[in-house]
C-alpha positions as a printed Julia matrix, in Angstrom:
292×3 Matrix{Float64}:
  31.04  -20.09  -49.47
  32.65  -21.98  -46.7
  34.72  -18.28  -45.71
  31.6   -16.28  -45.73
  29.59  -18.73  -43.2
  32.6   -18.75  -41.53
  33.0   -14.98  -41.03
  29.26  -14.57  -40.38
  29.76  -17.17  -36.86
  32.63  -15.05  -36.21
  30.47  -12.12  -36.08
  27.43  -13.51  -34.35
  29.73  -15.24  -31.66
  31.05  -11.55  -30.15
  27.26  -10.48  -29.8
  25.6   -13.57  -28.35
  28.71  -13.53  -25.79
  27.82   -9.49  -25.19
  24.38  -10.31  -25.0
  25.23  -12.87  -22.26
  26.97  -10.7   -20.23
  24.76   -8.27  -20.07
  22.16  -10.89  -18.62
  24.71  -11.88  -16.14
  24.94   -8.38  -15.09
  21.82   -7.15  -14.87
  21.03  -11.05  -12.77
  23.77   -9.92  -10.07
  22.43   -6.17  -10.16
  18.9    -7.68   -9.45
  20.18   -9.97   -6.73
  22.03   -7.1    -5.49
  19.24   -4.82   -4.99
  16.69   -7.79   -3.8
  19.05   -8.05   -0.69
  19.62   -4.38    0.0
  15.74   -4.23    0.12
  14.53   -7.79    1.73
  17.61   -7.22    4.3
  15.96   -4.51    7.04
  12.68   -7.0     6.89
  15.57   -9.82    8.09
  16.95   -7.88   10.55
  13.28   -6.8    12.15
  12.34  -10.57   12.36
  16.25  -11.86   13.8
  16.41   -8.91   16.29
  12.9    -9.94   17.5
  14.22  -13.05   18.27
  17.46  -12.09   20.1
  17.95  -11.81   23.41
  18.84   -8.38   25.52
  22.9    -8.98   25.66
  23.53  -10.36   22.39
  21.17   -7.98   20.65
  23.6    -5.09   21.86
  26.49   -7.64   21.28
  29.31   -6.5    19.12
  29.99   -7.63   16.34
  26.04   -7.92   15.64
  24.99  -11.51   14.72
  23.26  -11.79   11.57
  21.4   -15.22   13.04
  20.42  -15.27   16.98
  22.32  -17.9    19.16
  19.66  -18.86   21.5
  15.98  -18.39   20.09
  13.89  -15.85   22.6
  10.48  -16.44   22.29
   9.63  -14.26   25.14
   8.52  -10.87   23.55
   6.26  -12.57   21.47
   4.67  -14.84   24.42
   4.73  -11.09   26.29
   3.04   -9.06   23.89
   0.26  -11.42   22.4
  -0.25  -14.06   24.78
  -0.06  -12.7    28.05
  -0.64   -9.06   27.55
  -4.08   -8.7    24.55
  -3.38   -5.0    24.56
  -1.44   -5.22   20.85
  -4.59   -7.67   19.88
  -6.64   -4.45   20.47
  -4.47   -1.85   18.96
  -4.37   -4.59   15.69
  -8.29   -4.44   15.79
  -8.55   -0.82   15.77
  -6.35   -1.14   12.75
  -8.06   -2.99   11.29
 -10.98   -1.04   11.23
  -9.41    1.93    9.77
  -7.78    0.22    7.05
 -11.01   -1.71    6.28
 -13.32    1.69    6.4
 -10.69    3.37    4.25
 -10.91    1.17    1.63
 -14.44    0.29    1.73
 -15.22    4.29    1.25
 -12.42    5.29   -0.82
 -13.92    2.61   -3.11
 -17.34    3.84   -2.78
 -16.44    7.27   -3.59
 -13.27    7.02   -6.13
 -15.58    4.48   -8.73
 -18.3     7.36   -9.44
 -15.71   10.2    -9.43
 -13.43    8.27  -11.68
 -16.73    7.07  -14.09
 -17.59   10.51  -14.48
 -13.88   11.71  -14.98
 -13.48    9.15  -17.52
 -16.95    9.5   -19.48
 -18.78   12.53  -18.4
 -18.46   15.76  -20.08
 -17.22   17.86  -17.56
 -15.86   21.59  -17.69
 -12.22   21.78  -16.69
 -11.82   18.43  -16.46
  -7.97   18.51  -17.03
  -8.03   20.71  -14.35
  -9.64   19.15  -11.63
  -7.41   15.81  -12.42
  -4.26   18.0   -12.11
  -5.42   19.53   -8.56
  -6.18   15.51   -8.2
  -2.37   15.33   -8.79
  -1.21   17.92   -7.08
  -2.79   17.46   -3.86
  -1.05   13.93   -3.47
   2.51   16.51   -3.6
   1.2    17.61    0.01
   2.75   16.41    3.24
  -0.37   15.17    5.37
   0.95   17.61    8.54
  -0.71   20.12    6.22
  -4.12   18.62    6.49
  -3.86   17.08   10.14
  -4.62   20.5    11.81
  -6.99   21.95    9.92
  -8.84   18.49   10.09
  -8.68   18.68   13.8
 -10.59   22.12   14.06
 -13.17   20.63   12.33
 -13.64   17.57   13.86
 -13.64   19.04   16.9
 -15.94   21.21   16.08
 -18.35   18.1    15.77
 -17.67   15.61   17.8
 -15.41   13.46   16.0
 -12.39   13.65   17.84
 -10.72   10.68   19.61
 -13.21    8.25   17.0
 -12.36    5.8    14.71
 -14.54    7.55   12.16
 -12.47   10.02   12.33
  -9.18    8.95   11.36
 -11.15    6.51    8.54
 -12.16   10.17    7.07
  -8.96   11.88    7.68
  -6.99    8.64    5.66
  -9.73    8.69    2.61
  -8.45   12.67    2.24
  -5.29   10.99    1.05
  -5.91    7.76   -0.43
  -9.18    9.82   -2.76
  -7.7    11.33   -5.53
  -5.13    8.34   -5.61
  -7.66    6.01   -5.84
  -9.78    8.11   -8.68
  -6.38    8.73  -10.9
  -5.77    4.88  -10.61
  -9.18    3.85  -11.75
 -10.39    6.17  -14.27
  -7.52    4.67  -17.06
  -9.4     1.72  -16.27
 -12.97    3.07  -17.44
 -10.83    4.6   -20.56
  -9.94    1.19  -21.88
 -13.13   -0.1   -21.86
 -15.08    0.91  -25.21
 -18.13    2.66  -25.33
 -20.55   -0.03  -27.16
 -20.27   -1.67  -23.96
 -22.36    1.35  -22.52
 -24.6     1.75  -25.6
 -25.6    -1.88  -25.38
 -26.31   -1.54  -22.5
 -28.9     1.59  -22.92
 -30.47   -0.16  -26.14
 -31.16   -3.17  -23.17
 -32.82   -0.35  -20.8
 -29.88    0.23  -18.47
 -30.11    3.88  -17.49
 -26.18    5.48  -17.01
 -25.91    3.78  -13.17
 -27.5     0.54  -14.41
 -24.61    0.51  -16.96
 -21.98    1.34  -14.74
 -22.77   -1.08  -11.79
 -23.87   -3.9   -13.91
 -21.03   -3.82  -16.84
 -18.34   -1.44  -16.57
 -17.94   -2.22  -12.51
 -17.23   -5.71  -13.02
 -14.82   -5.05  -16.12
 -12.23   -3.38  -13.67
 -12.09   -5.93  -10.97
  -8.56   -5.59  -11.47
  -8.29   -2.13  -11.08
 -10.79   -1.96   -8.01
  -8.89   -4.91   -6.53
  -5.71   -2.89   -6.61
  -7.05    0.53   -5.64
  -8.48   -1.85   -2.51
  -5.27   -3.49   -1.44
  -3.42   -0.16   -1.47
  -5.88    2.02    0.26
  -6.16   -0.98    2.87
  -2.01   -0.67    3.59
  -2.11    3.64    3.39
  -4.58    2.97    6.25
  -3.26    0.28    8.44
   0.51    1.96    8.38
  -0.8     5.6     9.06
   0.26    7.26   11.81
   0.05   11.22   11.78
  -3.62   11.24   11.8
  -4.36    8.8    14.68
  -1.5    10.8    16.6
  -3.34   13.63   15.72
  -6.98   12.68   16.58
  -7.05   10.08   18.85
  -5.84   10.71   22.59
  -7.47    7.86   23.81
  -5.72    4.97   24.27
  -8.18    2.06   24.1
  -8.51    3.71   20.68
  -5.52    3.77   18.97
  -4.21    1.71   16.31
  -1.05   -0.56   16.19
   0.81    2.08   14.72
   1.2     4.42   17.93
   0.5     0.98   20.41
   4.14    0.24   19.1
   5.1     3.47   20.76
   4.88    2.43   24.41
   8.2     0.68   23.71
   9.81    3.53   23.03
  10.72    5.59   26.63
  12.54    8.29   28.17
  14.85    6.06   28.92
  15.5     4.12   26.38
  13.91    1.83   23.9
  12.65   -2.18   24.54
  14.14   -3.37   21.09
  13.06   -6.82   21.13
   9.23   -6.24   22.28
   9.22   -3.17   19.45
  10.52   -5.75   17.0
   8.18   -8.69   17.68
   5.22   -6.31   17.6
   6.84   -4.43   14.31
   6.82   -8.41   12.64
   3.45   -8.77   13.7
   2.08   -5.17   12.39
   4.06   -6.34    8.9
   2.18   -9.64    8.59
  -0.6    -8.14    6.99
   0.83   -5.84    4.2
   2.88   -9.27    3.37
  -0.07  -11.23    2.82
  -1.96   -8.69    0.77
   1.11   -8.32   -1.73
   1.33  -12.28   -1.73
  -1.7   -12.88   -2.25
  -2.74   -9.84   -4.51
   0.2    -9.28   -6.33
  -1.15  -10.48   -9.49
  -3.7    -7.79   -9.65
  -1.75   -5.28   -8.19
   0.6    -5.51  -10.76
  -1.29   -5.9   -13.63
  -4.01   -2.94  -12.43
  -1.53   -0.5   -11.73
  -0.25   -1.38  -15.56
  -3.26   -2.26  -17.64
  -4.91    0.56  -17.34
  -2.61    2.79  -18.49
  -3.46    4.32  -21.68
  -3.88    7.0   -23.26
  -7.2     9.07  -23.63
């Protein structure tokens, strides 16, 4: 008896040790890869606080000597221009969202309940149109905003953005609408709800989550956009951060620290939303997947 509970440690002590190394390495691999990704945001936020000389100094130091506060006290305390390019992108990313939302709930309620001829179809075109490079739709968009007016508007580029962030938005919902069961609905129509009643008063509130994600991603495709304001807007008092940080870059060369400082600043934001929100960006953009 004593052998056998002997041999059976012997043979559970080789896999817990296995099973421990294999945590170890996947730990360091995780590490590893944390670095490689949180490093470029480190070297943005040191080089912004570098001066001219050492931040061309060789070997490059990874931690600045002598703190320069001076393209930060430039660029958004003596000069408001990057305050304005900041609002304008703010309203872009906040009009993207707000009418991606608006649109992408009903499409992805009927998607997910309606039934529609060829729906299979029209979710793959959904898919496949996201496959596009947005250079494709950036010209054609400008004939026909030009056409009406729109050009060098804020509107415009808030329309041009939703193109993209549409059928993203209605693929990401519409698994949300699946989950949820149908006595939900049916309750509501023995209570009098009509089919909108039902949707804004029960089913809408049901995928908070996946509205709240849908809403912090279409808010960071349109604050970092840049091809369509290039595209659209000429003006300058009405261009976003994303092409104000261009005035560092010259024929002459490029004004590293003021493009970093400003680059920090533009990248406050999309930190914030995926601090604060990364609980339900996470879980939306996972509990809603199943299958139909």
């Amino acid at each position: 008896m004593i052998t056998t509970q002997n041999s059976y440690r012997g043979t559970k002590r080789p896999a817990l040790n296995r099973r421990s190394w294999n945590t170890i390495m996947l730990t360091v691999l995780g590490i590893f890869f944390t670095v490689v990704m949180i490093f470029p945001l480190y070297w943005v936020i040191v080089s912004s606080l570098k001066n001219t000389s050492e931040l061309f100094s060789t070997p490059p130091t990874f931690f600045p000597h002598q703190i320069d506060w001076s393209p930060y006290i430039s660029n958004f305390i003596q000069n408001t221009d990057m305050w304005h390019y900041m609002g304008n992108s703010l309203q872009i990313a906040l009009g993207t969202m707000i009418l991606t939302l608006v649109l992408a709930a009903p499409m992805a309620y009927g998607l997910a309940r309606l039934p529609i001829k060829g729906k299979q179809g029209l979710l793959l075109v959904f898919l496949v149109v996201q496959m596009f490079p947005s250079i494709m739709l950036a010209l054609p968009l400008f004939v026909i905003f030009s056409q009406i007016g729109l050009v060098n508007s804020i509107p415009a580029v808030i329309l041009a953005v939703t193109t993209r962030t549409l059928p993203f938005a209605t693929l990401v919902i519409r698994p949300y609408f699946l989950s949820l069961p149908r006595d939900l609905e049916d309750a509501a129509f023995i209570d009098g709800c009509n089919l909108w009643g039902a949707f804004y008063r029960i089913i809408l509130p049901l995928s908070r989550p996946g509205m709240l994600t849908v809403g912090a991603l279409t808010f960071l495709m349109g604050w970092s956009d840049f091809l369509f304001p290039l595209t659209l807007i000429s003006d300058d008092s009405r261009r976003p951060l994303t092409l104000g940080i261009y005035k560092f870059i010259g024929e002459y060369g490029v004004r590293w620290n003021d493009l970093m400082a400003v680059s920090v600043i533009a990248a406050l934001p999309i930190i914030l939303v995926f601090i604060f929100g990364q609980r339900y960006i996470t879980s939306g953009l996972v509990a809603g997947a199943v299958k139909e």
